[in-house]
N, C-alpha and C positions, 0 to 999 in steps of 0.2 A: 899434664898431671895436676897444675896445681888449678886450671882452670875446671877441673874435674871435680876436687875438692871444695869447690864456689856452688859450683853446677847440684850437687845432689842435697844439699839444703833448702838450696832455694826452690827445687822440684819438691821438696816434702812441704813446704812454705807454703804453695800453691795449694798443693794436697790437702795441708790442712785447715787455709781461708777457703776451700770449696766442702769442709765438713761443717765448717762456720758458719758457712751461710747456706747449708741444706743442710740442716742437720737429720740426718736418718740415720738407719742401720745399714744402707747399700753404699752411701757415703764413706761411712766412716770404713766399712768395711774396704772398699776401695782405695782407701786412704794407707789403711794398711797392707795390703797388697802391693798399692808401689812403695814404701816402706820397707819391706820383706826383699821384695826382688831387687831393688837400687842396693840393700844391704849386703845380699849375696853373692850379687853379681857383679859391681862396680865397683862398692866401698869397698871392701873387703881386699879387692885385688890394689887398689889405689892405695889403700892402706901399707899392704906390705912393702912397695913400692919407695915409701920413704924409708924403711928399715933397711935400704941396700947399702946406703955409704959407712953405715956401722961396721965397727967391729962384732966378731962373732958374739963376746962377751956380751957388749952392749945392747946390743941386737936380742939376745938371751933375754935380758936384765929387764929392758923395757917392755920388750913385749910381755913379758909377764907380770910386770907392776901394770899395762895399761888392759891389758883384755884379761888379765885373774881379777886382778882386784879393782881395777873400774870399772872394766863392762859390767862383770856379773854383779859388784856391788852395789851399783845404780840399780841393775834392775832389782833387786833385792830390797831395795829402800824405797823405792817407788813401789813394788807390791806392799811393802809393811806400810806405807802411807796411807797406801788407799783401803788396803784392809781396816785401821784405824779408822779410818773414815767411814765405812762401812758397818762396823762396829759402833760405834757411836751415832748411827742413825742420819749420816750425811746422807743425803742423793748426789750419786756423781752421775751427771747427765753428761752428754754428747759438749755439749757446749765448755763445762768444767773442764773436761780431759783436754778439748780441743785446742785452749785458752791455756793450758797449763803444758802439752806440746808447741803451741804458738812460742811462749817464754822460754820454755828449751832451745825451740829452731833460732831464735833470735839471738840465745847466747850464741850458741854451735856458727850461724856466719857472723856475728865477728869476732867470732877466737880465728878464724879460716883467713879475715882478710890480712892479717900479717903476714901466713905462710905464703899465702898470692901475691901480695908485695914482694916480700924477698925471693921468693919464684923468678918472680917475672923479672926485677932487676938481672938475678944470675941468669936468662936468657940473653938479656940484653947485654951485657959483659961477653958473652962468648962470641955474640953477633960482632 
């Protein structure tokens, strides 16, 4: 699980140094696509995964403070962003978006390597 959690950043990592360095529309496109499908199919389910050793409450509480109000609010501030920017006469090219998911993915694996640390110690514990 937590080696899962390492794993699907660093695949979009990849994804998005090969929109970097080709930048086109079948790229990025592509780019998105395993984006989509990593999110639906893996993350998603990895995600709830942590939410088992909760109480019902808690379980409740946070998943609704992290996918109400952070999923949708990021995406929500990242559309007003780039609308502003759009608005204002910026060009946001392939290389911008890609550069400014680059600095996303970078936060996302190391907020990850903590939980992969204490992971893998409580493996080792049980061993």
């Amino acid at each position: 699980l937590y080696k899962v959690h390492l794993a699907i950043p660093v695949i979009h990592l990849l994804a998005i140094f090969l929109v970097l360095l080709e930048t086109n529309l079948y790229t990025a496109c592509g780019a998105f696509l395993v984006f989509k499908a990593f999110d639906y199919s893996i993350f998603r389910a990895a995600k709830e995964v942590l939410y088992i050793p909760l109480s019902f409450d808690a379980r409740y509480r946070s998943k609704e403070l992290i996918d109400v109000l952070g999923y949708r609010a990021s995406k929500g501030f990242s559309s007003l962003c780039i609308s502003l920017l759009q608005k204002a006469g910026v060009v946001v090219s392939y290389r911008v978006m890609g550069s400014c998911g680059l600095i996303a993915l970078l936060g996302w694996i190391g907020s990850v390597f903590p939980l992969v640390y204490q992971g893998s110690r409580k493996l080792e514990k049980k061993i």
